[in-house]
C-alpha positions as CSV (number, residue, x, y, z in Angstrom):
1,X,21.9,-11.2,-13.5
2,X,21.6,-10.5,-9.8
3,X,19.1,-8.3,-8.1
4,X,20.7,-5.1,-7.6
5,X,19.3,-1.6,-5.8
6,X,20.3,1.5,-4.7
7,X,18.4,2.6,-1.7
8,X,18.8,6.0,-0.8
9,X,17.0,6.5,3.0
10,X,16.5,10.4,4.1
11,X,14.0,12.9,4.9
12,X,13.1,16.2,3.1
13,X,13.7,18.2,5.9
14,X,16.9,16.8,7.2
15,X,19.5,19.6,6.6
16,X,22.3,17.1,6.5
17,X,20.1,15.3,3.7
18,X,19.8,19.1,2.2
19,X,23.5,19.1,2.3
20,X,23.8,15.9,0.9
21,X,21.9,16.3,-1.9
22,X,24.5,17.3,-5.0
23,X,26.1,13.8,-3.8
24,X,23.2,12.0,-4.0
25,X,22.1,13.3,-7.4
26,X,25.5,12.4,-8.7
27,X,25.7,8.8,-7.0
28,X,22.0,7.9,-8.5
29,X,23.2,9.2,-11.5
30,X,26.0,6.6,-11.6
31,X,23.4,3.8,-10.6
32,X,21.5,4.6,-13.0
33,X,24.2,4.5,-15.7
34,X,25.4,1.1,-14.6
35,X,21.7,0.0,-14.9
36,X,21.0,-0.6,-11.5
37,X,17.5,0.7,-10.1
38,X,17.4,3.7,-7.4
39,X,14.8,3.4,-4.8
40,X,14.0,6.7,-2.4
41,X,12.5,5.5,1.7
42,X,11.6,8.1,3.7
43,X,13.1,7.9,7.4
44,X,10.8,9.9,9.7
45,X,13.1,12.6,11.2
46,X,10.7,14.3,13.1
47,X,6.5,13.0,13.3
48,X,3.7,13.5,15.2
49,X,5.0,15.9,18.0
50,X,2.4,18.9,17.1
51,X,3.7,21.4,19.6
52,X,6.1,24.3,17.9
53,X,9.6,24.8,18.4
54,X,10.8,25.8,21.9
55,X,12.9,29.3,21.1
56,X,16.4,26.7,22.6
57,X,14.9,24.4,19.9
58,X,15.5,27.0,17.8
59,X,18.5,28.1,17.9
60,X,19.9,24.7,18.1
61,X,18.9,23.9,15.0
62,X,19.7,27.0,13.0
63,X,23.2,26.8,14.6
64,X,23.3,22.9,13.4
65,X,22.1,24.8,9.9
66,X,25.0,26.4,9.9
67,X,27.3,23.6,10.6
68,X,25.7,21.6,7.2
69,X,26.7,24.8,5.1
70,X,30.0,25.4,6.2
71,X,30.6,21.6,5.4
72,X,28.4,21.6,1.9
73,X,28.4,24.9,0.6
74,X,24.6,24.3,0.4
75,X,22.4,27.4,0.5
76,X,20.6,28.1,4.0
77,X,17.4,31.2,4.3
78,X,18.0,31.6,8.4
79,X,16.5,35.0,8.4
80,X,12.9,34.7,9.6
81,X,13.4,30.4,9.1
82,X,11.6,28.2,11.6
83,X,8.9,31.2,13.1
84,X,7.5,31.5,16.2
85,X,4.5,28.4,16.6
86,X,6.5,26.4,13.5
87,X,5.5,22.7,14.4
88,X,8.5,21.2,12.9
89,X,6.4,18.0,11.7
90,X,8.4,16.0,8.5
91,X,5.5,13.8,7.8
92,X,3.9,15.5,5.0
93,X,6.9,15.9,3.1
94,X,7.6,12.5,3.6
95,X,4.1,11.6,2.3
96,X,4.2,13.8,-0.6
97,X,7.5,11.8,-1.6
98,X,5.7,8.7,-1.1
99,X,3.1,9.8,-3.0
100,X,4.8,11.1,-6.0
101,X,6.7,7.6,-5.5
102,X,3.6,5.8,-6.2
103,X,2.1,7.8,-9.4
104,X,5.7,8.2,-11.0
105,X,9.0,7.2,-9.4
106,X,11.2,9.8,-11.6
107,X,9.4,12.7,-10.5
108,X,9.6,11.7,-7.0
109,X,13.2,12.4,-7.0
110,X,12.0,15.7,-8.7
111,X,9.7,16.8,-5.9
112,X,12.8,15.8,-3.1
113,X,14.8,18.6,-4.5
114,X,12.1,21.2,-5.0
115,X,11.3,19.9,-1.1
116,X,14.1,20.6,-0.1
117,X,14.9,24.0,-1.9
118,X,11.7,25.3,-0.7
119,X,12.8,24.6,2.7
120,X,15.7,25.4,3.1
121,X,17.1,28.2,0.3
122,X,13.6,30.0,-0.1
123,X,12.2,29.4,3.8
124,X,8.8,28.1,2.7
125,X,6.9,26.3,4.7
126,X,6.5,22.7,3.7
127,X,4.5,20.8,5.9
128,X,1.7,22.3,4.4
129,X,-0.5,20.2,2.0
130,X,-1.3,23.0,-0.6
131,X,2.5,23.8,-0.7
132,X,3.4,20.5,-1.3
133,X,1.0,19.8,-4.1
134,X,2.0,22.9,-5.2
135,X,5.4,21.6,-5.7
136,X,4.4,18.3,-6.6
137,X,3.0,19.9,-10.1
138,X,6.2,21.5,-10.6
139,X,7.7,17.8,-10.3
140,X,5.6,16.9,-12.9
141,X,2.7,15.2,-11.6
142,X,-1.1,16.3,-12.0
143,X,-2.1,18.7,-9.5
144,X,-6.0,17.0,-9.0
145,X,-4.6,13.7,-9.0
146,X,-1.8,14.0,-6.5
147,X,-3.6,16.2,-4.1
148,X,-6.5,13.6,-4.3
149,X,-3.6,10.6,-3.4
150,X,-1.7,12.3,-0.2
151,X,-4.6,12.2,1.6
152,X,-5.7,9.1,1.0
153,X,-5.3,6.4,3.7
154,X,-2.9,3.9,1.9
155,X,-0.5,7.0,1.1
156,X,-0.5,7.2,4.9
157,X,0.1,3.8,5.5
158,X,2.9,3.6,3.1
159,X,4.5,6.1,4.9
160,X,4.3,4.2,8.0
161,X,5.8,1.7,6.5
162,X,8.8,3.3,5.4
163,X,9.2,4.9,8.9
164,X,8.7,1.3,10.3
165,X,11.0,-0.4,7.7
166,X,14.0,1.9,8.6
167,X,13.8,1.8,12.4
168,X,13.2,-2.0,12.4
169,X,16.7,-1.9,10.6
170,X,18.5,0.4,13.2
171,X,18.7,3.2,11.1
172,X,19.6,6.2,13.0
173,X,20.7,8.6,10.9
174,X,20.3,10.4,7.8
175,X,21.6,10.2,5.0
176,X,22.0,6.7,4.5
177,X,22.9,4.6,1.1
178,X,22.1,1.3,1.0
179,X,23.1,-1.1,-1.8
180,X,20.7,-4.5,-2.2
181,X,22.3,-7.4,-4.1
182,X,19.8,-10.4,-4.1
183,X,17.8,-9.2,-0.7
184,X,21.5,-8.5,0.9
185,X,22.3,-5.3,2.2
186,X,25.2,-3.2,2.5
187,X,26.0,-0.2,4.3
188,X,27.5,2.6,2.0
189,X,27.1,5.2,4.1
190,X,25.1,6.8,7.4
191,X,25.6,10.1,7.5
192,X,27.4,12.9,5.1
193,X,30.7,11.8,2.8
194,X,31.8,13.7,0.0
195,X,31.6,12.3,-3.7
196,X,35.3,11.8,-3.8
197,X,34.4,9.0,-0.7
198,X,31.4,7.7,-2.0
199,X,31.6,7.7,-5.6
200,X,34.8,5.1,-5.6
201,X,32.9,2.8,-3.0
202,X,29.3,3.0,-4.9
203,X,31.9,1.9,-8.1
204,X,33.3,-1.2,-6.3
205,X,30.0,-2.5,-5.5
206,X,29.0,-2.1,-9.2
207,X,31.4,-3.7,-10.6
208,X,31.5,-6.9,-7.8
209,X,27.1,-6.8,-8.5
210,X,27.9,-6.9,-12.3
211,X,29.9,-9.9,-11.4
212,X,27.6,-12.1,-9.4
């Protein structure tokens, strides 16, 4: 039988990826069905700045907010979201999913949607360490034992090399599916589809993979 992955490239605090995320859930649930391995790479959205949001910043990005719920029905906290001196920094989360990726893969996927709900449906701000390992614990993992690995330096690097990985392959954009036959990739998708799209196309490629 042929190689075969899912990969599933995003960030925690990308709001289309927020929007995405009942579509995801259900297309690595039919991956996972057809008994093909799902694996989660973190894109970098937006590191190492460390100044806060210009107020135009701002705006911009709570009226983009907006725009993902209107086309996801997905749940948006805008009152009192993103305050004054936020340094909108997506490294930790990304490094906390990386993390939780390295000590146990299933409750990685756990610890993107509590991520991402904290975010964005509650306003909590997640690009602080004890947040995330608060979450992380929720996921599932042991508090001491994850909050002892994001800070260590090959958690960092691995992060890196995600971030590297995915700009070396022109990604742009997030979400993005990628499905890995044999070391081949194919583009599912950059950017929000609906189920109804993606569903049928993630079914072709199973069944042609189950083939090979």
């Amino acid at each position: 039988m042929s190689a075969r992955r899912l990969l599933y490239v995003m960030d925690p605090m990308c709001s289309w990826c927020w929007g995405f995320a009942p579509v995801a859930n259900a297309l690595v649930e039919q991956a996972q069905a057809a008994g093909v391995d799902v694996h989660l790479v973190v894109g970098g959205l937006r590191t190492g700045s460390g100044s806060a949001l210009e107020p135009t910043t701002r705006r911009y990005i709570l009226e983009h907010w907006q725009a993902v719920t209107e086309a996801t029905g997905q749940p948006f906290k805008t009152e009192g979201a993103l305050p004054e001196g936020f340094v909108y920094d997506t490294e930790p989360a990304c490094r906390a999913l990386v993390t939780a990726r390295s000590l146990a893969p299933d409750c990685a996927w756990k610890l993107l949607g509590l991520i991402q709900h904290a975010f964005y449906a509650e306003g909590r701000d997640v690009t602080h360490a004890s947040v995330l390992v608060e979450l992380a614990e929720q996921a599932g993992l042991p508090r001491i034992e994850f909050a002892a690995a994001f800070d260590r330096a090959d958690q960092h690097a691995a992060t890196a090399a995600d971030f590297t990985w995915v700009q070396d392959l022109g990604i742009a954009g997030f979400p993005t599916l990628l499905a890995e036959r044999d070391g081949q990739l194919a583009l599912l998708t950059n950017g929000y589809q609906p189920l109804s799209v993606l569903s049928p196309l993630l079914g072709r490629w199973l069944e042609r993979a189950a083939c090979a």
